[in-house]
N, C-alpha and C positions, 0 to 999 in steps of 0.2 A: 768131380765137377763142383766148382763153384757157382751153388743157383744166382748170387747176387750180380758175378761177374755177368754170368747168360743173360739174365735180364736187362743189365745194362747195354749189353750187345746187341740184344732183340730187339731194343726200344731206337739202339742207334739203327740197325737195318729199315725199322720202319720211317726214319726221316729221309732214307735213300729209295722210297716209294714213293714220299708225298714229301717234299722240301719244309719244312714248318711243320713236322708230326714232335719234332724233337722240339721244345722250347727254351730251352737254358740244356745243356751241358759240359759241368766243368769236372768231369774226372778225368780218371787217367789218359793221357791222349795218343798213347799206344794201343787202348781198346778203339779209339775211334780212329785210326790209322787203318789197323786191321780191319775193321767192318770195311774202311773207303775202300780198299783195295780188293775186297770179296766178287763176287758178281751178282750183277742185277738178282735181288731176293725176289721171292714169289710171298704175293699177298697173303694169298692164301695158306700158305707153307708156313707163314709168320704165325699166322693165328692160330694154325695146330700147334705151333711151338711153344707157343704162350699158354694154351690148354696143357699140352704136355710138363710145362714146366711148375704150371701153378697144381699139378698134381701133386710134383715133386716136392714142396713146399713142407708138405707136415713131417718128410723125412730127414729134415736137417735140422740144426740146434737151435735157430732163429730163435730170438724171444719169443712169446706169442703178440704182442703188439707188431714188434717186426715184420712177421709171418704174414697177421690177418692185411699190412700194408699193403706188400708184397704180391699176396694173392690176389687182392683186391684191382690193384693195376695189371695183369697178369689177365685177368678174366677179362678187364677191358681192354687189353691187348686181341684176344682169342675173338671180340665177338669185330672190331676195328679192321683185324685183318682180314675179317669175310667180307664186310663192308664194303673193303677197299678191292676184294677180289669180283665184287658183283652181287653177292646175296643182297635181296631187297629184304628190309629190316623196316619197320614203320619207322616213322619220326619217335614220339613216345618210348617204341620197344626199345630205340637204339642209345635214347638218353638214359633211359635207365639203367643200361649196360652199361655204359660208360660213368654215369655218377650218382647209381644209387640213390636216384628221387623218381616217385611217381609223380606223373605229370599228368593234366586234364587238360584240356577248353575251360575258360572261365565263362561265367555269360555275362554280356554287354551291359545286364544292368546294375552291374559293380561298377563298370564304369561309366555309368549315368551317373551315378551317386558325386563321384568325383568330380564329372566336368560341374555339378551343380557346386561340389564346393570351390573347386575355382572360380568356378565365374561370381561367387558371393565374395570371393575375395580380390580380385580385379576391378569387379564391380564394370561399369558403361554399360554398353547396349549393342546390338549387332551380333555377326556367329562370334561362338565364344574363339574359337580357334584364330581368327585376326584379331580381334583385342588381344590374344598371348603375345602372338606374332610381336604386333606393335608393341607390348611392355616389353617382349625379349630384345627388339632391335635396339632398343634403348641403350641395353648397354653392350651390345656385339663389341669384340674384343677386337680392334683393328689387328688384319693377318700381323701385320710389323712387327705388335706389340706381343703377340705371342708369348714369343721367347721371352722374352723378359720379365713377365709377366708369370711363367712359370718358374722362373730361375727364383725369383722370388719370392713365392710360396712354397718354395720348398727349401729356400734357406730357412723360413721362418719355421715351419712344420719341424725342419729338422730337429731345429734350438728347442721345439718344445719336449720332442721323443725323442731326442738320441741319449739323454740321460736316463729316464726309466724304462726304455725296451731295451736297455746292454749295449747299445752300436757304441758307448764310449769307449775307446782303448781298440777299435777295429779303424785299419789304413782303407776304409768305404768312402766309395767317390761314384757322384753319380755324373754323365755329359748327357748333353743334352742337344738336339737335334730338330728341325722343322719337316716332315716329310709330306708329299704331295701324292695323290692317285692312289690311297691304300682305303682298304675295308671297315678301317679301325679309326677311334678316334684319338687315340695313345696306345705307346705298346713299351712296355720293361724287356729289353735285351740282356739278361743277367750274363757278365760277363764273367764271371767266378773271381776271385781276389778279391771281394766284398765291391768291385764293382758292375754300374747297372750303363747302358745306354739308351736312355728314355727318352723314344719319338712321340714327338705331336703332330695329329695329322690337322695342316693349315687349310685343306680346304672345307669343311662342316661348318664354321662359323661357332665359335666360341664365344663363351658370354662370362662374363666375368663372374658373375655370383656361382658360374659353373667350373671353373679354370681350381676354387680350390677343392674339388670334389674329386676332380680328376690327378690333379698333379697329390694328395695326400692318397687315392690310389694307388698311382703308379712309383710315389717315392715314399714318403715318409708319413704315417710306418705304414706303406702297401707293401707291393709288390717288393721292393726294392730292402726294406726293411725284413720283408720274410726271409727272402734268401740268404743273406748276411747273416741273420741269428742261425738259421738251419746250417748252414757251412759251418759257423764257427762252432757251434753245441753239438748241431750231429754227425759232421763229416769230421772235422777236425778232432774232437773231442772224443766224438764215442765210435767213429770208424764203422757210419753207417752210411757204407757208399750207395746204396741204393735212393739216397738223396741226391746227387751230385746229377740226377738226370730230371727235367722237367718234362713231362708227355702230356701231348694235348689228348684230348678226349679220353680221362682216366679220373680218378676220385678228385685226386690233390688240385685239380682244376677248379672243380667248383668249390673248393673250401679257400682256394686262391680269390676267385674273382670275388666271394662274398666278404672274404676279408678285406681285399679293397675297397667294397663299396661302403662297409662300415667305417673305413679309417678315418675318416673325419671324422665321425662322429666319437669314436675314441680317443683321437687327439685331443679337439677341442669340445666338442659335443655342443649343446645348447648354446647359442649367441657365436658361433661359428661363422655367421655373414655377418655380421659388425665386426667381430676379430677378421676377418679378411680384408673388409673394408678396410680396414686399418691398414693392414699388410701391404695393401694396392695403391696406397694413394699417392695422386698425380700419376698415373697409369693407366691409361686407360679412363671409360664413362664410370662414373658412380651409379649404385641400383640403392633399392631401399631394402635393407638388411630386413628388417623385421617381414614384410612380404615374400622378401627370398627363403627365408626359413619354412615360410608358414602355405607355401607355394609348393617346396620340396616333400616335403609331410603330404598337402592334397594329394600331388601327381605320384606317391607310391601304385597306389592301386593300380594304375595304368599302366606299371613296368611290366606286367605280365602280356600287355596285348603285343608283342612282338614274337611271343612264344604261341600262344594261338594264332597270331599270322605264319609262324613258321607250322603248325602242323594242319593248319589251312592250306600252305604252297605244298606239303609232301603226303601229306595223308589224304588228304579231300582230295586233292587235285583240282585246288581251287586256282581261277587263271590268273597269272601275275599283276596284272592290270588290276584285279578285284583286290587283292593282296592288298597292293599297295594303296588305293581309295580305303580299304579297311583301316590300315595304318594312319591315312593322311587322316582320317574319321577320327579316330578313338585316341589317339596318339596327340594330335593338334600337330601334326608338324605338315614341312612343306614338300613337294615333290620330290626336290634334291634330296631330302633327309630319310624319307621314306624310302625312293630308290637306292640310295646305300647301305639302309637298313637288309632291305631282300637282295642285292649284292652278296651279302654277310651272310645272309644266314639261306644261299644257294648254292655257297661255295659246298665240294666235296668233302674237304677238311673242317672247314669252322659251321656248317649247318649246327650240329646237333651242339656245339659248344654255346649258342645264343643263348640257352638255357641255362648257361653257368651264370650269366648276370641276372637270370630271373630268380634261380633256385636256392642258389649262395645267397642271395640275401635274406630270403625267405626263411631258410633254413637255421641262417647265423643271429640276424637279429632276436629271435626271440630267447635265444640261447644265451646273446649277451645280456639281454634284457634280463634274465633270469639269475644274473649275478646273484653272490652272499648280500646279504645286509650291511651297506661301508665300505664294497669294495666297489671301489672305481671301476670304470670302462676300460681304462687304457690298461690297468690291471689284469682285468680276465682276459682282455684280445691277447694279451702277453702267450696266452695259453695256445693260440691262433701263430702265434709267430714263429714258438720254439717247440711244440711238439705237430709229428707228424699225422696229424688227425683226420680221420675222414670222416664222410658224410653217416656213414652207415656207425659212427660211435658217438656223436654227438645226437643223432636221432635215439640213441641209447640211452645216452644222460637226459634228457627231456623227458623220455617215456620214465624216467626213474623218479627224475623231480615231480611228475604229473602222480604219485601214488604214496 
């Protein structure tokens, strides 16, 4: 028995349960030929297989980084498949199975702290949540301009990282696409040949000082950028096919969605909304760079209340209606955005993943932050790009740096 091959079959069985369990697969496409032609898998059956297989783990030559990978998706395969067979699992227990962070409630006067520092830096008068409102509508991204408006920042992004993350001398190409009625507000479709198909979803109302947060997420060096280096270093190079498959609810997710949410800041880091500005002009409203930085910095804190509104809606059994007034609350957003928000994180599949944008960040920033002396940002996320890292080794290297 090949464990690698199994795994990667195990993991395609599971997107033939839940359409979106698989997220990028580009190996060999006679293993997913065979899984399509198998019969309807049982959840359940999955998830002893993944128990059973990640037993099998210490009996093969795997490296031990290999291994502890390996297993580590494996185990979140074993608890995924009870999930999906009916085991009630809390919200909390079920993230943690899947990406190795503990998770709490924070309490609301963390985010007192914050709406006071925004509203010191908006400044006027009335709830602070419509003063946001109205400086955000300022610069809403007309739907139209969308497209263009990403295509743009991500030619620029490119030019600035495709010479020090390695993508020079790889034939990567990203298309780009508007999509309507999804859960997401972008999504990277890694299509393997170092190419990405990166959706924008047009109806959330984008804002321009937001557009390059998202687009150096999902392309360069996010999303788009990670899988490129890992094909080319670790499928192509070192014939470690257990890369060639992407599964949602397993380590590499949350160390995915936190690396995206740092890429800007590795790109370009400080003065990154003046450098956009730049990038965008005659495109769209103009905002004021300096406030949009110092705006993004206040409303961290806040990222987390969407993860205690999710184990509000599954653990409390708090009523949706409250949920959502919670969100519009603490959040400052408006109805639409708040109801998409609990769309997302009620779905089957993507609940417990909401936590990859809270915990990935949380997790990674301090970590980059913690750089050598002299070494760049875009330098250490490099680290982020080309090796297969999870959550549970980099909480390693932090408990080693802290002694």
């Amino acid at each position: 028995m090949n464990l690698v091959t199994e795994y990667l079959k195990l993991g395609l069985r599971f997107d033939r349960v839940v359409e979106g369990y698989v997220d990028a697969y580009f190996g060999d496409p006679a293993l997913k030929a065979q899984v399509a032609g198998e019969e309807q898998p049982d959840p359940a059956e999955l998830g002893r297989q993944a128990a059973q297989l990640s037993a099998e783990v210490a009996n093969t030559d795997l490296t031990p980084d290999r291994a502890a990978f390996i297993t580590s998706h494996l185990d979140a395969l074993a608890v995924g498949g009870a999930v999906l067979a009916g085991e009630n699992l809390s919200f909390i227990s079920e993230v943690h199975s899947y990406f190795q962070v503990e998770i709490a409630e924070i309490p609301t006067q963390d985010y007192e702290q914050a709406h006071q520092d925004v509203s010191d830096l908006i400044g006027g008068v009335g709830d602070l949540g419509d003063r946001l409102s109205a400086l955000r509508a300022q610069e809403a991204c007309p739907p139209e301009l969308v497209e263009k408006a990403v295509a743009t920042l991500a030619a620029a992004l490119r030019e600035r990282v495709v010479e020090p993350t390695g993508l020079t001398g790889l034939d990567e190409h990203i298309g780009f696409e508007i999509e309507r009625d999804v859960a997401w507000s972008g999504f990277n479709y890694y299509l393997g040949n170092f190419t990405s198909r990166v959706a924008v979803n047009a109806d959330i109302g984008h804002r321009m000082s937001q557009l390059p947060v998202l687009v150096a997420h999902e392309c360069y060096p996010g999303h788009h950028t990670e899988h490129c280096r890992k094909e080319s270093l670790l499928v192509q190079q070192a014939d470690q096919q257990e890369q060639t498959i992407f599964l949602v609810n397993t380590p590499q997710c949350l160390m995915a969605e936190g690396l995206g949410d740092l890429a800007l800041t590795a790109a370009v880091g400080p003065g990154w909304a003046r450098w956009a500005q730049g990038v965008l002009a005659g495109i769209g409203p103009t905002y004021d760079p300096d406030l949009a930085e110092a705006l993004e910095i206040a409303l961290r804190p806040l990222n987390t209340v969407r993860q205690n509104a999710a184990i509000m809606l599954h653990d409390k059994g708090t009523d949706p209606d409250v949920v959502i007034a919670y969100m519009k609350r603490w959040l400052m957003v408006d109805e639409a955005r708040a109801r998409q928000m609990l769309r997302f994180m009620s779905d089957p599949l993507w609940r417990a993943y909401t936590s990859t944008y809270v915990e990935g960040e949380r997790l990674l920033r301090p970590w980059l932050e913690a750089r050598p002396v002299g070494q760049s940002a875009l330098t250490r996320f490099q680290r982020l790009l080309d090796e297969p890292l999870t959550p549970s080794v980099v909480q390693a290297e932090m408990r080693a740096l802290a002694h």
